[in-house]
N, C-alpha and C positions, 0 to 999 in steps of 0.2 A: 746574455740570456739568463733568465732566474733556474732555468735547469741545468744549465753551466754549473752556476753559482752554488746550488745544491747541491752537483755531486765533486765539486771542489773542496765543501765542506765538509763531507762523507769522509774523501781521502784523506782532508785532512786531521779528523778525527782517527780514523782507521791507521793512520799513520804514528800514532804515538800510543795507539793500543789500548784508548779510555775516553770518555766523554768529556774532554778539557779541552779548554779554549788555547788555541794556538797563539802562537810568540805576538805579540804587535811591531808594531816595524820600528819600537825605538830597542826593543831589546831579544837577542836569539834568534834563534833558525826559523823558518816557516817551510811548509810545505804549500803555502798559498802561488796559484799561477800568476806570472805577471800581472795578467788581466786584473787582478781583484786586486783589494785593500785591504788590509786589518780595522776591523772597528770594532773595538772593543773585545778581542780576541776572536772574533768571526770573521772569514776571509765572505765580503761581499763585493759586486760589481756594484762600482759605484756610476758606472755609467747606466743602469739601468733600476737600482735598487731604488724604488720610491720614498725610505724610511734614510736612505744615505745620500743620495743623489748629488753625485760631484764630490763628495767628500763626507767624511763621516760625520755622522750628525747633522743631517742637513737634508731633514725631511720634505715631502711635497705635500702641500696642500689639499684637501681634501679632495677629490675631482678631476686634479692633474698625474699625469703620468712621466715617470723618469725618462728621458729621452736623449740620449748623449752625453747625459751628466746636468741635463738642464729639466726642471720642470715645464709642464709646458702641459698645454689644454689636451693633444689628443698624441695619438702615435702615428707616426709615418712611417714610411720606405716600406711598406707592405706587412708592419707589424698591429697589431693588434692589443688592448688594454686585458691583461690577468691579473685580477689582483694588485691592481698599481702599478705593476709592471707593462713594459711592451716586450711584447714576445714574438718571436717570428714559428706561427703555427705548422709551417711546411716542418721545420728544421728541431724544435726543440722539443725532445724528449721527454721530455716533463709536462708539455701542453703539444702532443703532438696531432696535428690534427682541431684540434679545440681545446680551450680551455681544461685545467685541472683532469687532462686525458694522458696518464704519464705510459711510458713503453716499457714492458718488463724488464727485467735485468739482463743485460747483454745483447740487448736488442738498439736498433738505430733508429732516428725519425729521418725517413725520406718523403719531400714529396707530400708532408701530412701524414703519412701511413710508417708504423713500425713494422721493420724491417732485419732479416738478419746482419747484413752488412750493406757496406756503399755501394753506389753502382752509377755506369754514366760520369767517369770523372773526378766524383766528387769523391772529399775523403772524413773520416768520419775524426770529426773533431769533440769529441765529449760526447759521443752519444749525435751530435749534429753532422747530418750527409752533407758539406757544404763544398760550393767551388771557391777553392780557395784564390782562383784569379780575379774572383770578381766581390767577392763577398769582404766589404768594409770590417768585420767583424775579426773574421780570421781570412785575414789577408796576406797571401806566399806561405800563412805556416797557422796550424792551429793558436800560438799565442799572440798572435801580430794583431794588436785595433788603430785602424787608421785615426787617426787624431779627426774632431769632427772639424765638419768642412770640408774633409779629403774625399777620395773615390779612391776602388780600388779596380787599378787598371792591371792586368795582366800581370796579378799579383804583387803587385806594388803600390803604396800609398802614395799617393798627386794628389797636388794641391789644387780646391776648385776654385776656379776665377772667371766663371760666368753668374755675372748678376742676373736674379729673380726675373722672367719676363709673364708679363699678363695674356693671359691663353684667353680667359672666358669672361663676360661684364655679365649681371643680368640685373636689370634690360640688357639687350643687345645692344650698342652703339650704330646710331642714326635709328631707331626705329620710330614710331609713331603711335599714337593712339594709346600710350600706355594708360591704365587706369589712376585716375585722378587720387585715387584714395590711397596709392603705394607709399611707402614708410620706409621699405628695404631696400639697399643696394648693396649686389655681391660683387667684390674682385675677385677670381681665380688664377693663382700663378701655378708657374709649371714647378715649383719647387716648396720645400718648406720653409717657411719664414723665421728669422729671426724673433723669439716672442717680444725681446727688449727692444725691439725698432720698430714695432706696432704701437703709436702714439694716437692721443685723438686728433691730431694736427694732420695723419695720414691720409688723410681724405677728405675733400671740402667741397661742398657741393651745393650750385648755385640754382635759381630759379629767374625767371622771368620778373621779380619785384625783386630779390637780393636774396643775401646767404641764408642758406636752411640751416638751424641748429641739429646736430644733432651727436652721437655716440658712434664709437669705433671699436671693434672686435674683431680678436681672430679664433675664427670656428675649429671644433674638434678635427684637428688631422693635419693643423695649420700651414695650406697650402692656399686659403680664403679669409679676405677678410670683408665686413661685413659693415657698411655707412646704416645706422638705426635712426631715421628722423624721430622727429619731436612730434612732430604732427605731418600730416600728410602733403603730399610734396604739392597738392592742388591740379585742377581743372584748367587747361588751354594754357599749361607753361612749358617751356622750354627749357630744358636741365640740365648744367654740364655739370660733370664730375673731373675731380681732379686730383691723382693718386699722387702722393710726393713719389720722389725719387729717393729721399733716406731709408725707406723700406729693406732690407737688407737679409739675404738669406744664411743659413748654420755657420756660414763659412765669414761669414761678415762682408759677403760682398753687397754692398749697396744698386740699386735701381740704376741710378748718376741723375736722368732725367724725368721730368713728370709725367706718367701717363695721362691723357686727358682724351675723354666719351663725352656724347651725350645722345639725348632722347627727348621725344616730345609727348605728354601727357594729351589723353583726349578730353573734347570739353564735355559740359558737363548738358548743355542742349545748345540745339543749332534753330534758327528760326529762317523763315524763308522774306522774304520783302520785295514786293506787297506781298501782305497774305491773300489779297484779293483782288482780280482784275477783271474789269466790266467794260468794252466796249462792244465796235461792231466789224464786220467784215474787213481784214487787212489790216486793223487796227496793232499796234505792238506796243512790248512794253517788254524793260529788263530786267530780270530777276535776280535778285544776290543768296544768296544761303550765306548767312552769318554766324559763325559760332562764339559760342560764350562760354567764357567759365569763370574764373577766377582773378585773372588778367583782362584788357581789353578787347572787346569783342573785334574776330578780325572777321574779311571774306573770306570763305572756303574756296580753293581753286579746286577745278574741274571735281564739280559734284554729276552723278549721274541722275537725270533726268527723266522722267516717266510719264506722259499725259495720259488720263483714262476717261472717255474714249478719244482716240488721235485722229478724228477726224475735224473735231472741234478747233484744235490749234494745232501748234507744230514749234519746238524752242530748237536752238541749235546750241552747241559748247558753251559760247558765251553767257546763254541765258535768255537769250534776246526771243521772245514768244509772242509770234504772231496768230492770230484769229485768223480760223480759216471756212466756218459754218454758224449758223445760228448754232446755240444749244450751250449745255452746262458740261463740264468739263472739272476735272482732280488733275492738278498740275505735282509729283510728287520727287523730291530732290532727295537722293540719299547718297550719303557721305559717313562713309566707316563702317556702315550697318547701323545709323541712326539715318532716321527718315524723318520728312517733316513734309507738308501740303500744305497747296494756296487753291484758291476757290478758283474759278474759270469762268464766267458767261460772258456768252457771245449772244450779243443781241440782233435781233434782227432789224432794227429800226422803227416798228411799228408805233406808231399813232403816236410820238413824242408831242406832248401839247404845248401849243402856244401861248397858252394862258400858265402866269404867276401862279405855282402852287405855294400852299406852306409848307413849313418843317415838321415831318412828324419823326421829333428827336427822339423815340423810343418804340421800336414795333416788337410787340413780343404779346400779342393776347387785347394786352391796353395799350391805349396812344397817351403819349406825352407829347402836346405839340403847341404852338402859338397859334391864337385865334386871328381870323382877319376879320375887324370888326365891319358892319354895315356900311359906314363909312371910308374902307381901304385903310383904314389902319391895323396897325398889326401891333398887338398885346405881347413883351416878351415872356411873359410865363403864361397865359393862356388862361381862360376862365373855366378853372375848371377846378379838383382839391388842390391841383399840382402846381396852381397858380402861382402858388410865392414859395415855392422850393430855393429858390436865389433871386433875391431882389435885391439891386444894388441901386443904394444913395451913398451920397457924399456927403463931409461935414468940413463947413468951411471955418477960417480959424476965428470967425464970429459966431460960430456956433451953430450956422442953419445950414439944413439939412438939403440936399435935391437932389432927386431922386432921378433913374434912369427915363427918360420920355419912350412914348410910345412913338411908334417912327411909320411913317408910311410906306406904300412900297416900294416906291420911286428910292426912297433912302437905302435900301437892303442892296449889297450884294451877295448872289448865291454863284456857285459852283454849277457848272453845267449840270440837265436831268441824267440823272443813271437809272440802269434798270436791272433788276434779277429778276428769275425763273422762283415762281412760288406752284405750289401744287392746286388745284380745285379739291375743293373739300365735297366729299359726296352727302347731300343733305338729308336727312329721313323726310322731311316734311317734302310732301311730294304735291300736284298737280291735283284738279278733280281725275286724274286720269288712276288705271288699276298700276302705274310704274311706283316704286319701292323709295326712288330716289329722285332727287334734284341735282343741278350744280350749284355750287356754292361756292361765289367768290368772296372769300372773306378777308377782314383785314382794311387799317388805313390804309394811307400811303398816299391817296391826290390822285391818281391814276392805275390804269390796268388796261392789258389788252387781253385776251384768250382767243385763241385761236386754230384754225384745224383746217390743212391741205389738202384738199381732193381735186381728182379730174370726174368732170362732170362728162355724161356718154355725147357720141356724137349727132344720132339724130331721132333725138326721140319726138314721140307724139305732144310733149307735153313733159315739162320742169319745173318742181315750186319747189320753195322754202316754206316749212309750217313751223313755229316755237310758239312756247310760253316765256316769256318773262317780267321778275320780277324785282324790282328794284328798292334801294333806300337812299340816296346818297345827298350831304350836306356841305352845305358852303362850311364846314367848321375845317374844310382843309383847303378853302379856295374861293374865290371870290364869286366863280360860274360852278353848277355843276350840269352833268345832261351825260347822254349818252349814245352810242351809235353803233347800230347793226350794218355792218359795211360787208360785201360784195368783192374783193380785191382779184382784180384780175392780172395772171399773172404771164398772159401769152397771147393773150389776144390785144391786148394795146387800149384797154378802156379804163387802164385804171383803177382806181376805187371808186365804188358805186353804193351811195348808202342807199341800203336798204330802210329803216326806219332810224330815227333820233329825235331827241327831245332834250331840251335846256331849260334851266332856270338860274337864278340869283336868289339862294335861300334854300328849302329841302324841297325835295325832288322824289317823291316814291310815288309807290302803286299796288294793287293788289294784281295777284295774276293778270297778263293781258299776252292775248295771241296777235303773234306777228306772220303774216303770209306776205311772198313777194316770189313773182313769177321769173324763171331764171333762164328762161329759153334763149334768153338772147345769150348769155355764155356758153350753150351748147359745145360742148367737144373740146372748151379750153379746159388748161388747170387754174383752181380759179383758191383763194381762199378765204372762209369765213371768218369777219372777223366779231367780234364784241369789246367796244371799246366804251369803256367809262370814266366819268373826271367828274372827283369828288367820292370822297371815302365814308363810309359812316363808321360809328365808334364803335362800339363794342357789338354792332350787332351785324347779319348779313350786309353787303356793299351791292350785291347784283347775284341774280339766282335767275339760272332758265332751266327748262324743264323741254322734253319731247321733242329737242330739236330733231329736224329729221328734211333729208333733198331726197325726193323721189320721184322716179321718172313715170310713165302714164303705164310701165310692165307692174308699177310698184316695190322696183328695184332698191335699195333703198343705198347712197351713198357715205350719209354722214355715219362715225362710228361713234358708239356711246354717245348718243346723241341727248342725253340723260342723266348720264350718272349713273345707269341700271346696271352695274358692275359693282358697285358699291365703292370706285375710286372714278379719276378722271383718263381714264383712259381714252388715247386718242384726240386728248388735247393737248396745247401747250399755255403756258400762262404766264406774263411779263406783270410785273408790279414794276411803277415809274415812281421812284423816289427823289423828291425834289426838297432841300439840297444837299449837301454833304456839309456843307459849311454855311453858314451864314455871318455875316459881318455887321453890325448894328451901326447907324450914324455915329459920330462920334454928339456927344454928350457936350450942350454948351462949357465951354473954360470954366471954370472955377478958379477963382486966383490965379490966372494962366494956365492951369492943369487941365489938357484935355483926356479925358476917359475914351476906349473904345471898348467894344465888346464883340468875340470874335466866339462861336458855340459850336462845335463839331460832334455832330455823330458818325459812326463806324459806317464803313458800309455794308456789315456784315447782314442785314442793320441789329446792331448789338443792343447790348443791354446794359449801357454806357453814353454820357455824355460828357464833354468835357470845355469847361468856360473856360476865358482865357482873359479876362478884364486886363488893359493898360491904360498907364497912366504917365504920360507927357507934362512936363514944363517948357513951356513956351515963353518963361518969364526970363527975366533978367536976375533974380538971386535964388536962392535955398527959398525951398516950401517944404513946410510940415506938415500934415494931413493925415485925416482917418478915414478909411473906407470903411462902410461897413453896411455888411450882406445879412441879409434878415429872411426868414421862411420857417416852414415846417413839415415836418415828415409824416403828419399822420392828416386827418380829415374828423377822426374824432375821441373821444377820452379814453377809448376802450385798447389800448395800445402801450407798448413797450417799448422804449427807446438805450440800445446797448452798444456798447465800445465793441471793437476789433482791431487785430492789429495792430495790439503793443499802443491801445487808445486812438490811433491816427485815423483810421474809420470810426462813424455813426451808422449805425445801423437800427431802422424798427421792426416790428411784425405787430401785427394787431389781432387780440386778443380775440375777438369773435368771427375774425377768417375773411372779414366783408371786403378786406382793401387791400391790395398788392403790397409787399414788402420794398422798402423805397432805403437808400442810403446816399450817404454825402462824405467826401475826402474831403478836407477841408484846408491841407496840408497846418504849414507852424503859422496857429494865429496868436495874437497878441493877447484876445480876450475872445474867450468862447462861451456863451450861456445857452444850453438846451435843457430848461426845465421840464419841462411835460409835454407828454404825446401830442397835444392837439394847442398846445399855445406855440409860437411864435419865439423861434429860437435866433440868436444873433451869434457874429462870427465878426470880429474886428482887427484889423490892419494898420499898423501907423507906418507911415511913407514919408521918409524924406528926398527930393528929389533937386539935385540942381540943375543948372538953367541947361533946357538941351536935353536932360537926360529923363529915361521911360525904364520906369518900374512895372511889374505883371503880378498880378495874382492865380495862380492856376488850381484850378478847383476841378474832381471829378463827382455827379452826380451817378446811381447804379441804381438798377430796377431789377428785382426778383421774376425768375422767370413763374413764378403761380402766387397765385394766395396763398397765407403761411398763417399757421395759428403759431407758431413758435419761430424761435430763431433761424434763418434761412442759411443752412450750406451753401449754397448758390452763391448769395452775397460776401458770408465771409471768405469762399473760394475767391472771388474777383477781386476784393479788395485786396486781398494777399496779393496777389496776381499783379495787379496795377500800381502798387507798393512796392514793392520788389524789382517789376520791371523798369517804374520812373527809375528808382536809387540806385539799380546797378547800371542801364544802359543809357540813361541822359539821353540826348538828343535823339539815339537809335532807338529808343522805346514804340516798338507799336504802338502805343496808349499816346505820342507823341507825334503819331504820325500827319504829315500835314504844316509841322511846325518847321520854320526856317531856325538855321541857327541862331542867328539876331536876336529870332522874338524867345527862343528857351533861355541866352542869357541873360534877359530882361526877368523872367521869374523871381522869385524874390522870398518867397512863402515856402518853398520846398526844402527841405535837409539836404 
């Protein structure tokens, strides 16, 4: 103790009756206690003197404290740093109680508190109350220090020969979910360490891709030491840790074997798959929750499950989610206290048409879609600005070009129709009548039904339907268009009964026109109204009715919002039929034996994304060399801006006067790219070598802005980011890939 130490030097100053340094230990008497050294005629404890420590002249480092004759990061056994020193503040005199708190003269430190004498045992060694059976210091006698390493057992010094064991990890061992971005790993043992068997070979600790670099310490009190990565131990890995067994505590007893932990870091997002599921009654489908981080994405086991509202479907453990009503549905999986949701509709079956619709590959305000020309043929960019966004020809190794043909319908395969729930827009443009509002069915898509369930009374005097409506709808999404006010009865056994309908081949509208039809004969059933159209128009109204209204001869009246006079649609429901999800183009005559397909997927969100998928087959018997190459453009006129995104791998435009939707193209690694100006004709080039048998892809995504943009659109460089990031890290599992076999992804070729 340093107040040992001081008043050892007192006596022994007091002892020779002058301020002179006493004998050294090569020559004369001292009056120094065992316990201390001569250094330099100063009797010091070199077991605790930070300026001698272990022998004289043999200072500690700035930071470290003298600890059994050893330097070392902090103090243990319940001592305390004063001044370089470890001190035991119960006990000594000079720091009793706290630092630099010394106890007057002829007083004791017990306990912290100065005191007139010992008590409880203990006997007063220097000014210190100590038990002399247990205290390493003065052990069986005020001058006895156990050698370090030793204990003092019932006043006697024993040698200690229990190796260091690990009490505390942090992380815990087995735990989960630790945060991706942790850097620290603590050891705690029950003892203090040796500081010279604290190496950075002490600890090595692994991850789910291989060894983490990193730094090894032992903290102030050195009963911990401390694994410091380099960088963060990452997202969705699995961590062991591995403490050697050389670690060795005061006494030099060593570990002997490896302690070995581990823990699992959380990821960094979990995705659900699908993110959207559309059929009808009974219909099922299996859901996976996938996490991702930094390793490969795996499936989450038992995530917990939430449908809102659960009358719609029903999933059980495994995931497995059946349809159990019409209507729309938040399917929501949470795993750790991250959450993630898929879309839900339950269709009811209603008016699925018979007739070939086309593709409308983009619904968001504007249609992006192919035309069916007068003759059943079908345009693949569509006559419109968006015409030649991607048009692909071929160049043979004679130099001519040929280009993709127009295909008929008979040539297309599509994906069965699907359908989602869209809202009715409430129109201002209203009727000659005094109502506020109209319905407004707006929006491409090739079809629609709306519809509204009532029971009609059982025996009235008298039952009609009265409506306005009004129409626009064009062959630009289908080859028929028309429409039908249908009667469905849903109890009494007669089916559907159209009420009014009208078809053509070509455009199809009207100004106002009222529809009456007498309904006596459903009396008493539940029956439902429905309005069914096929054929969408572009950017303007598709179908608007106005005053619809069933009332009985009381002038009861049964339909509700029979108008829109709510100012939403209330008390309807409304199915848009989107036809298809995929389309698949004839394959393209051979070219030098190289057959082309072309295969065009829109989401079914229906998003604001498309994605081509061009292949290309040799059918030959040797190596072909070949250039593809896709031609189009992004704007409609000069008054436009054409910008990179994402580290250059996106194109992006917006247009200067606000006139034309914001449009972009991923084009992934081409060979030769030229996009000069807004409104010319930009190229995008691929050279393909393919041998005999073997099919090369190009995958391309095209994106649409969700408004008109006088400047650079968030939206798009969001997405691009977005669809970039997901190809590169999740390959096959990519949403943005969804629909894809494995076959045809390692076919790609264009992508990093």
């Amino acid at each position: 103790m340093r107040r040992m130490t001081l008043q050892i030097i007192l006596a022994c100053l007091a002892a020779v009756g002058l301020f002179a340094a006493c004998d050294d230990s090569s020559g004369g008497g001292t009056n120094c206690p065992e316990t201390s050294t001569v250094c330099d005629g100063v009797c010091v404890d070199t077991l605790h003197d930070p300026a001698n420590c272990g022998e004289c002249g043999v200072p500690c480092d700035e930071g470290l404290a003298c600890i059994a004759g050893e330097c070392t990061l902090g103090c243990g056994g319940g001592t305390v740093e004063c001044n370089g020193a470890c001190v035991d503040t119960e006990l000594d005199p000079a720091n009793c109680g706290a630092c630099d708190d010394p106890c007057d003269a002829g007083l004791v430190c017990q306990g912290g508190i100065c005191s007139l004498s010992c008590s409880g045992g203990t006997e007063d060694c220097d000014g210190s109350c100590v038990d002399t059976q247990t205290n390493r210091t003065f052990c069986g006698a005020c001058d006895n220090v156990c050698d370090p390493g030793q204990e003092c057992v019932a006043g006697a010094c024993v040698g200690d020969d229990t190796p260091p064991l690990v009490t505390v990890t942090t992380p815990d061992d087995g735990v989960t979910m630790v945060a991706g971005d942790l850097r620290v790993i603590d050891i705690t043992f029950d003892e203090v360490l040796h500081p010279a068997s604290v190496l950075g070979t002490s600890v090595t600790v692994t991850n789910t891709i291989g060894i983490v670099s990193g730094t090894v310490s032992l903290l102030p009190g050195g009963t911990t030491i401390r694994f410091s990565a380099n960088a963060n131990l990452g997202h969705l890995m699995d961590v062991e840790v591995t403490v050697s067994g050389t670690l060795a505590d005061l006494a030099y007893n060593r570990m002997g074997a490896d302690y070995t932990f581990s823990f699992a870091t959380a990821p960094s997002m979990i995705t659900l798959n699908p993110p959207v599921f559309m059929g009808t009654v009974d219909a099922t489908q299996t859901f996976e929750v996938w996490a991702h981080g930094d390793s490969d994405p795996v499936i989450v086991s038992n995530p917990t499950w939430t449908i809102t509202p659960s009358a719609i479907a029903s999933i059980d453990t495994a995931g497995l989610l059946t349809l159990l009503a019409p209507g729309q549905a938040v399917l929501e999986a949470e795993y750790n206290g991250m959450t993630v949701s898929a879309q839900i509709l339950c269709g009811a079956g209603l008016g699925q048409s018979t007739l070939l619709q086309a593709s409308s590959l983009i619904w968001n305000g504007t249609i992006l879609y192919w035309d069916f020309d007068p003759d059943g043929a079908i345009d693949d960019g569509g006559e419109d600005q968006y015409d030649t966004m991607w048009e692909l020809y071929i160049v043979d190794d004679q130099g001519n070009s040929i280009g993709f043909p127009d295909c008929t319908i008979d040539e297309l395969a599509f994906d069965a129709p699907y359908e989602f729930y869209t809202p009715i827009l409430a129109d201002p443009d209203s009727t000659s009548s005094d109502t506020l509002f109209a319905c407004n069915i707006m929006g491409p898509g090739g079809e629609g039904v709306v519809w509204q369930e009532l029971t009609l009374p059982a025996s009235p005097a008298s039952l009609s339907l009265d409506m306005y409506i009004r129409y626009n709808l064009n062959d630009s999404l289908g080859p028929e268009v028309g429409y039908e006010i249908i009667l469905e009865d849903l109890t009494g056994g007669t089916g559907e009964n159209i009420l009014s309908s009208d078809s053509f081949t070509g455009t199809l509208s009207s100004g106002w026109t009222n529809v009456n039809a007498d309904l006596m004969a459903w009396a008493g059933q539940t029956v439902r109204l429905k309005i069914h159209y096929i054929g969408g128009g572009d950017e303007s109204p598709t179908f608007r009715f106005d005053d619809a209204s069933i009332q009985d001869d009381q002038g009861t009246e049964y339909l509700v919002n029979g108008g829109c006079d709510t100012g939403d649609s209330t008390g309807w429901t409304s199915v848009l039929l989107m036809i298809p999800r995929e389309i698949n183009l004839a394959p393209l005559a051979e070219v030098n034996g190289v057959q082309v397909t072309r295969s065009i997927y829109t989401p079914y969100d229906p998003g604001s994304w498309v994605r081509y998928l061009d292949s290309f087959t040799n059918h030959g018997a040797t190596d072909v060399t070949f250039e593809a190459a896709f031609y189009g453009n992004l704007g409609s006129d000069g008054n436009g801006y054409i910008y990179t995104h994402a580290g250059g791998r996106a194109w992006l435009e917006y247009d200067e006067d606000g006139s034309d939707p914001p449009l972009g193209v991923i084009p992934g690694t081409a060979d030769y790219l030229d996009i000069p100006d807004y409104n010319d004709n930009w190229e995008v080039r691929y050279s393909l070598t393919l041998a005999p048998g073997e099919t090369k892809s190009i995958l391309v995504f095209h994106m649409y802005g969700t408004s008109t943009e006088l400047a650079a659109d968030p939206f798009l460089m969001t997405l691009s980011e977005e669809i970039i990031q997901s190809v590169d890290a999740d390959g096959p599992d990519s949403n943005y890939l969804a629909g894809l076999s494995l076959s045809e992804y390692n076919t790609i070729s264009n992508w990093p």
